[in-house]
C-alpha positions as CSV (number, residue, x, y, z in Angstrom):
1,X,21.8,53.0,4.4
2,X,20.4,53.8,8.0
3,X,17.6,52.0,9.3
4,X,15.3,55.2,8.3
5,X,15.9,55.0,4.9
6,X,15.5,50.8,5.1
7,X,12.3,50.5,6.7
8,X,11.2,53.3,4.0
9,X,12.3,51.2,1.3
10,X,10.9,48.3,3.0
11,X,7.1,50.3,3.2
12,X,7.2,51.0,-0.4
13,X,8.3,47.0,-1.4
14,X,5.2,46.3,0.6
15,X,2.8,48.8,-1.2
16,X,3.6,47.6,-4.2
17,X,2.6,43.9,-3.0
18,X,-0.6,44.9,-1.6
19,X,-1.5,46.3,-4.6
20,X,-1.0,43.1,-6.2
21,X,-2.9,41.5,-3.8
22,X,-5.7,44.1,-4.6
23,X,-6.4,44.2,-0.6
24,X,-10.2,46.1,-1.5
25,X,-11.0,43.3,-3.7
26,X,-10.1,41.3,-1.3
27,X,-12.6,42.5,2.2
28,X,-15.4,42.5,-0.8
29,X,-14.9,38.9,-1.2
30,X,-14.3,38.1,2.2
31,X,-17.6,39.6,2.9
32,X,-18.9,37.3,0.5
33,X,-17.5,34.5,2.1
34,X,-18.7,35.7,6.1
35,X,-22.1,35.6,4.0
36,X,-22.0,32.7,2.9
37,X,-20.4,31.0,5.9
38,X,-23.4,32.4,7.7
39,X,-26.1,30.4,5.6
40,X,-27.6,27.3,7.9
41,X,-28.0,26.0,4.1
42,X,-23.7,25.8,3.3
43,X,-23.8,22.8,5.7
44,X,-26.3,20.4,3.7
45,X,-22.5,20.2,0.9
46,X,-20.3,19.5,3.2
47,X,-17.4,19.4,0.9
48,X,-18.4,22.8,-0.7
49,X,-18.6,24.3,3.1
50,X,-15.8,22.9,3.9
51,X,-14.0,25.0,1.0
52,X,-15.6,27.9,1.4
53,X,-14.5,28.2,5.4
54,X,-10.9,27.5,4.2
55,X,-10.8,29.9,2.2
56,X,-12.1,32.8,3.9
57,X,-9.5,31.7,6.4
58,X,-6.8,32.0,4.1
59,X,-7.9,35.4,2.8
60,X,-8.7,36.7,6.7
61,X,-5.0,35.3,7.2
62,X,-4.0,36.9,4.5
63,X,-5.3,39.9,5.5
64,X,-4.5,40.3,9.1
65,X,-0.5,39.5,7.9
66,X,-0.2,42.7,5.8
67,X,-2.2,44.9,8.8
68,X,0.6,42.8,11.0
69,X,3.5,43.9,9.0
70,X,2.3,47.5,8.6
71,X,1.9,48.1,12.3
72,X,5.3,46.5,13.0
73,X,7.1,48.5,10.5
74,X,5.3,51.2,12.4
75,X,6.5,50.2,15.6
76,X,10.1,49.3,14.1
77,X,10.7,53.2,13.6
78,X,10.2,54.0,17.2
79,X,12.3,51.4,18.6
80,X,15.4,52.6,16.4
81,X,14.3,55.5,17.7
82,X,14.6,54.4,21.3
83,X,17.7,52.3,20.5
84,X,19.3,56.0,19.5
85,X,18.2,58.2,22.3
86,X,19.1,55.8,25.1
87,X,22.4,54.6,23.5
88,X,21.6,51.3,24.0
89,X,23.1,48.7,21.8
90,X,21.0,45.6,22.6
91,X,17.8,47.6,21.8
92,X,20.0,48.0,18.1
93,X,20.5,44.2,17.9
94,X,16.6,43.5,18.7
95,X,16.0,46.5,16.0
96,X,18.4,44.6,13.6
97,X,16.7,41.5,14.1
98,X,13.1,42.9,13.6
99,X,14.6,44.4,10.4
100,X,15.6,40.9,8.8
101,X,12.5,39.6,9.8
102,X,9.9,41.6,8.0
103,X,12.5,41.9,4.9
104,X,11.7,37.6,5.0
105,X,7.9,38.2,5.7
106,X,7.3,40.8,3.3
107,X,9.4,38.9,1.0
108,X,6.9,35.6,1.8
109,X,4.6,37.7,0.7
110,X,5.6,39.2,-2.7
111,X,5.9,35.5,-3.3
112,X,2.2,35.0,-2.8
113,X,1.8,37.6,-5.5
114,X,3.5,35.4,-7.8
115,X,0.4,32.5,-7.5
116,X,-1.6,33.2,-10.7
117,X,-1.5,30.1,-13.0
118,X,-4.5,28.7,-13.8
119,X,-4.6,26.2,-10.7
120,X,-2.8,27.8,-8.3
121,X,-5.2,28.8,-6.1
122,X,-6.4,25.5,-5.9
123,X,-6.0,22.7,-2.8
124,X,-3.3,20.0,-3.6
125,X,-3.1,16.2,-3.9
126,X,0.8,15.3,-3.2
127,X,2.1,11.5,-4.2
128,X,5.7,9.8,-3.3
129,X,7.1,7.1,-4.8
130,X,9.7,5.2,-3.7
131,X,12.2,5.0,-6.6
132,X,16.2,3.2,-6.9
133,X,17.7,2.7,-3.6
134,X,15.5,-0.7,-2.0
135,X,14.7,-0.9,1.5
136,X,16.7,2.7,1.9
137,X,14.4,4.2,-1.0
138,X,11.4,2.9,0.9
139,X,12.2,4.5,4.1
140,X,13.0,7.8,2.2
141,X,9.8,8.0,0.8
142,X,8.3,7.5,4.6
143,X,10.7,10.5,5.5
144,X,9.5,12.7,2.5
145,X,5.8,12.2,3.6
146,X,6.4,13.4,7.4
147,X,8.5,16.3,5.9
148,X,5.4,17.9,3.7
149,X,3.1,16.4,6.7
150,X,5.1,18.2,8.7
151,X,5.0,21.7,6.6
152,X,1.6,21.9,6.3
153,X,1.0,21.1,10.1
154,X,3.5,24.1,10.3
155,X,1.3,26.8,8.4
156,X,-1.8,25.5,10.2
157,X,-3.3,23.5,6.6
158,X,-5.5,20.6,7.1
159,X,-4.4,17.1,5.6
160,X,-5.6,14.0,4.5
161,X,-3.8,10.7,3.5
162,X,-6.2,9.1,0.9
163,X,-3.2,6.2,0.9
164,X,-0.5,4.5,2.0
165,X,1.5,1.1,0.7
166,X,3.5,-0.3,3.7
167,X,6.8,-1.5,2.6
168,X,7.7,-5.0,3.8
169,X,10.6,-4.0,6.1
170,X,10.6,-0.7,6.5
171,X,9.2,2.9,4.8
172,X,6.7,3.0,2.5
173,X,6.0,1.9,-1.0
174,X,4.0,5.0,-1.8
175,X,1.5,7.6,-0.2
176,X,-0.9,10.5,-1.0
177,X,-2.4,12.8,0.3
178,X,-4.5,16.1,0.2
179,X,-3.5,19.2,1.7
180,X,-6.5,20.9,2.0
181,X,-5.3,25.1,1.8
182,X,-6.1,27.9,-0.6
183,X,-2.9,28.1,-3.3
184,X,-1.6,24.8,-1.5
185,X,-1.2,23.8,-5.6
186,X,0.4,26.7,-6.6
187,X,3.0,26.7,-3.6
188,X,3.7,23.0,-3.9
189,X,3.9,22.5,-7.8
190,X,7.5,23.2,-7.8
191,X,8.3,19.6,-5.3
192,X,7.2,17.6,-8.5
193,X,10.5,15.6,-9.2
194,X,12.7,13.2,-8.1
195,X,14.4,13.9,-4.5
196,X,17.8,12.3,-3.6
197,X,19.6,11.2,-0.5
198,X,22.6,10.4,0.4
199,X,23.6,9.1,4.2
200,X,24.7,5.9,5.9
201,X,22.4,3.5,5.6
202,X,20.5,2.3,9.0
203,X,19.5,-0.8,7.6
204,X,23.2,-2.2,6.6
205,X,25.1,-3.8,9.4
206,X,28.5,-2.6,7.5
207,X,27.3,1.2,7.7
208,X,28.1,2.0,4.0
209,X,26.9,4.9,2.6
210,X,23.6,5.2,0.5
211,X,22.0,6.6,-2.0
212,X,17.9,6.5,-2.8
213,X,15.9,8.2,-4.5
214,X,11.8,9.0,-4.4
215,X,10.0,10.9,-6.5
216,X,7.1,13.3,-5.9
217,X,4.2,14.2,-7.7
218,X,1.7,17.3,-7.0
219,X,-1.2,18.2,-9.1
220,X,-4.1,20.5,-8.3
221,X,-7.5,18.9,-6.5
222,X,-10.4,18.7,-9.2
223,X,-13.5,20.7,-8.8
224,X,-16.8,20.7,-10.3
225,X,-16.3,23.2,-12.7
226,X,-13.6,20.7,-14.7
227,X,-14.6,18.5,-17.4
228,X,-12.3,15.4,-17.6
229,X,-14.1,12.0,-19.7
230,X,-13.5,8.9,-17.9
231,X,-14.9,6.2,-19.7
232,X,-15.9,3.2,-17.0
233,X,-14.6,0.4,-19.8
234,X,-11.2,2.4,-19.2
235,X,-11.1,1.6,-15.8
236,X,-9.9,-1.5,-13.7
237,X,-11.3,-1.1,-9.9
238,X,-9.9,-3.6,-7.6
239,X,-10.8,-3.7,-4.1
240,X,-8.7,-5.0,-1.2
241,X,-8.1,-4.8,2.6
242,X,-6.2,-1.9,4.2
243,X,-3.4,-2.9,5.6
244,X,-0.9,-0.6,7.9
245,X,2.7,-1.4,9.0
246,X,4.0,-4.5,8.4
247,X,1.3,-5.7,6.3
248,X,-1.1,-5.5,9.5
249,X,-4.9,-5.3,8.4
250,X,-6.3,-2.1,10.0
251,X,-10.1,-2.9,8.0
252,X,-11.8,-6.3,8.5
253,X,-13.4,-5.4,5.0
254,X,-12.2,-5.3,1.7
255,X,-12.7,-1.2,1.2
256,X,-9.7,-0.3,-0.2
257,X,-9.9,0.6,-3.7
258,X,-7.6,1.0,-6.3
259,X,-8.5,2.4,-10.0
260,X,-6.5,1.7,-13.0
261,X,-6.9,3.8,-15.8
262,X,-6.0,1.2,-18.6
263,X,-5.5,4.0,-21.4
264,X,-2.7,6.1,-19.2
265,X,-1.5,3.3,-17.2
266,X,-2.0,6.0,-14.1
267,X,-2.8,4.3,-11.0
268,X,-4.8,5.9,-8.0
269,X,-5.8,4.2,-4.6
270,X,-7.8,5.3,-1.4
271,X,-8.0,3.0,1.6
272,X,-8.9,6.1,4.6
273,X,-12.3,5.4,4.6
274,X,-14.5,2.7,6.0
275,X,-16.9,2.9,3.3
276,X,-16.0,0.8,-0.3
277,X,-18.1,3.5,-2.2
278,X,-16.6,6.5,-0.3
279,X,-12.8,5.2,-1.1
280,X,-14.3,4.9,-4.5
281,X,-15.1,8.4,-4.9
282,X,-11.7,9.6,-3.8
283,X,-9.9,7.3,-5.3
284,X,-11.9,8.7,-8.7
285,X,-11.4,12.3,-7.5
286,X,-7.6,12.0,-7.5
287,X,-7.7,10.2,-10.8
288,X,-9.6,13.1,-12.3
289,X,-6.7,15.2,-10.9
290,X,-4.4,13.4,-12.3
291,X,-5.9,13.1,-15.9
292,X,-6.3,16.8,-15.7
293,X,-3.2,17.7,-15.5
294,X,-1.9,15.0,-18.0
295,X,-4.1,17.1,-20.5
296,X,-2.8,20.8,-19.2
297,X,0.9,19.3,-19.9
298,X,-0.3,18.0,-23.3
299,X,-1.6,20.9,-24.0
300,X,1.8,22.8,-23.0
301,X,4.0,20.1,-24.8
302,X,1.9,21.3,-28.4
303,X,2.3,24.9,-27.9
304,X,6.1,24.3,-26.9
305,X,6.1,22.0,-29.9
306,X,4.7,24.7,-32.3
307,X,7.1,26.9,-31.0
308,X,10.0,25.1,-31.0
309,X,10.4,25.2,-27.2
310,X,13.1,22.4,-26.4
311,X,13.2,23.3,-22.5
312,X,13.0,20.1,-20.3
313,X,10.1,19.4,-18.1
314,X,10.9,20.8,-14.3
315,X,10.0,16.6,-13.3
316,X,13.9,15.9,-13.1
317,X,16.0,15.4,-9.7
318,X,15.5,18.6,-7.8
319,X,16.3,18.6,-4.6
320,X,19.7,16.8,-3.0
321,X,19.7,15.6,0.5
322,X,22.8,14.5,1.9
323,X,23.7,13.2,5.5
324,X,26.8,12.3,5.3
325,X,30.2,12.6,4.7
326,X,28.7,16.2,5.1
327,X,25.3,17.6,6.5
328,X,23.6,19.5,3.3
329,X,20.6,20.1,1.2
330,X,20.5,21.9,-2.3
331,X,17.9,22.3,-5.1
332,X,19.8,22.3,-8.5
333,X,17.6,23.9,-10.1
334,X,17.4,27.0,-7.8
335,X,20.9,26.9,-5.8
336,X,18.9,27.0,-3.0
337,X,21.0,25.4,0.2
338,X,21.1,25.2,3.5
339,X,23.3,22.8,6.3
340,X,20.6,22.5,8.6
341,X,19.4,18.8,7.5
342,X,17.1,18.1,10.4
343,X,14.7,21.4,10.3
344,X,14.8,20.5,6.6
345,X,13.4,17.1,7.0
346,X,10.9,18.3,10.2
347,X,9.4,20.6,7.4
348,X,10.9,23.9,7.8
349,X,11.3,24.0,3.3
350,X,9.8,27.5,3.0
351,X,13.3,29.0,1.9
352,X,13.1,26.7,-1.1
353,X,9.7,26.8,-2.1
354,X,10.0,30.5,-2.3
355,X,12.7,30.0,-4.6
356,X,11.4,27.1,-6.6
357,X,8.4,29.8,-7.2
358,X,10.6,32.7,-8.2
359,X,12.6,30.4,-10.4
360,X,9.5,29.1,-11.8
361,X,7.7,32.2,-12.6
362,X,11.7,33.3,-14.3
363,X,11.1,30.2,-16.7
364,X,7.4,31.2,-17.4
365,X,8.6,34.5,-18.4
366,X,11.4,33.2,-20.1
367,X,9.4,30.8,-22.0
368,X,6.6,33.4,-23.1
């Protein structure tokens, strides 16, 4: 195929996504937003401003990447052009490279397209656990929070760590954290699971190899709109000092809360803030997120049940990550792999959250 005929069949893959995307529909509500972004009055809710301005910036982003990618396809044709008239095989090679890259943008895209469950569009609130593996799995988990840190810092999202359990030696015990974008939820759903590595240990003197394990959990922030019962007799609230590395205190008060829901046996904590009431609140915020999507999969395990759906849940080992004897990491579930181990781990995971989200729609359709 010449590159005509590619960058035409490129232009019509990406009218077809932006009329997913419904692109009109889209500069009416980021009018709305502009509107409301301009009201003295959005600043008295400081959450609820705070929401609104990230999420016009997602849909401006939005936005201004499709006008991107249509004036560079633009622009692609009259380089190959100039690559053609001038004979000039370098000019070819930056043409060829252009190509490949808005095939993976406009691909990024379509993916976005496929962001219409019920909470996808919603912020996220990501937890690791260290799992099997010791002072290895502890440090693992430590590695896995930089690596979504990391991602997010990438795409420009804000983040906040509600919490974070110091492990004696080394690592962490467990962590979470928001990461406060439009569809953050929806692109990060598929990282629930447990995620596997394999290397040399650094904390054995005889350098044998290791295996640990830690397992992640993502569910979608809570907003005002949901109604999840929490009765107060359910709850145990215990209140402690923040500590930081190597059990040091970093809070000279006992703020830190943690909340126990005794029914579910799902524990929450929050020690980021000064205030005992404001750790409170989060801490009850993320437990509402959690309850609430314990009831959507109760609600999906009756319908599967009804139908006679025997499909696993996706919260299984997902993701190997192996340092040695070999350099390598793979999702099972999507055959997703790559040998670059340290971009992987400094947050360049787009590659398989893109296919974690095409694999995951397939399973939805499959499944309906």
């Amino acid at each position: 195929m010449d590159p005509a005929e590619k960058i035409k069949e490129l232009a019509a893959t990406l009218a077809s996504v932006t009329a997913v995307l419904d692109l009109e529909a889209t500069q009416t509500q980021i009018a709305e937003l502009r509107e409301q972004s301009a009201d003295p009055e959005l600043w008295s809710d400081q959450d609820n401003a705070q929401k609104v301005t990230r999420e016009l910036a997602g849909l401006e982003s939005m936005v201004n990447k499709v006008d991107s990618i249509e004036q560079r396809l633009d622009d692609l044709g009259v380089l190959y052009e100039l690559a053609e008239d001038e004979d000039d095989p370098d000019t070819v090679a930056e043409a060829d490279n252009e190509l490949e890259q808005l095939r993976k943008d406009i691909g990024a895209l379509e993916v976005r397209t496929l962001l219409n469950g019920p909470y996808d569009e919603r912020e996220a609130i990501v937890t690791i656990n260290s799992q099997a593996g010791g002072i290895d799995a502890a440090d693992w988990a430590q590695m896995l929070q930089r690596m979504y840190l990391r991602w997010a810092e990438r795409r420009g999202y804000s983040t906040e760590i509600y919490e974070t359990s110091y492990a004696e030696e080394a690592g962490i015990k467990s962590t979470s954290f928001a990461v406060k974008a439009q569809f953050a939820y929806g692109t990060l759903r598929g990282e629930h699971g447990t995620h596997r590595l394999v290397r040399i240990s650094p904390f054995d003197n005889q350098h044998r190899r290791q295996t640990s394990f830690a397992g992640v959990d993502v569910v979608p922030m809570v907003e005002k709109s949901d109604h999840i019962d929490i009765d107060e007799s359910d709850l145990r609230v215990d209140v402690y000092r923040s500590s930081g590395p190597g059990g040091q205190g970093v809070n000279t008060t006992d703020s830190a809360v943690r909340i126990t829901h005794i029914p579910t046996g799902i524990v929450v904590s929050c020690q980021n803030e000064r205030s005992q009431l404001q750790n409170r609140a989060t801490a009850m915020s993320m437990l509402q997120a959690k309850l609430l999507a314990r009831k959507r999969e109760e609600e999906q395990a009756e319908i599967d049940e009804i139908r006679g759906d025997t499909v696993s849940s996706w919260g299984t080992q997902m993701r190997n990550y192996v340092l040695h004897p070999y350099q390598s990491v793979k999702d099972v579930r999507t055959g997703a792999e790559t040998g670059n181990t340290a971009a992987v781990l400094d947050g360049e995971i787009d590659e398989f959250i893109d296919s974690e989200i095409r694999w995951m729609r397939s399973q939805e359709q499959v499944d309906s």
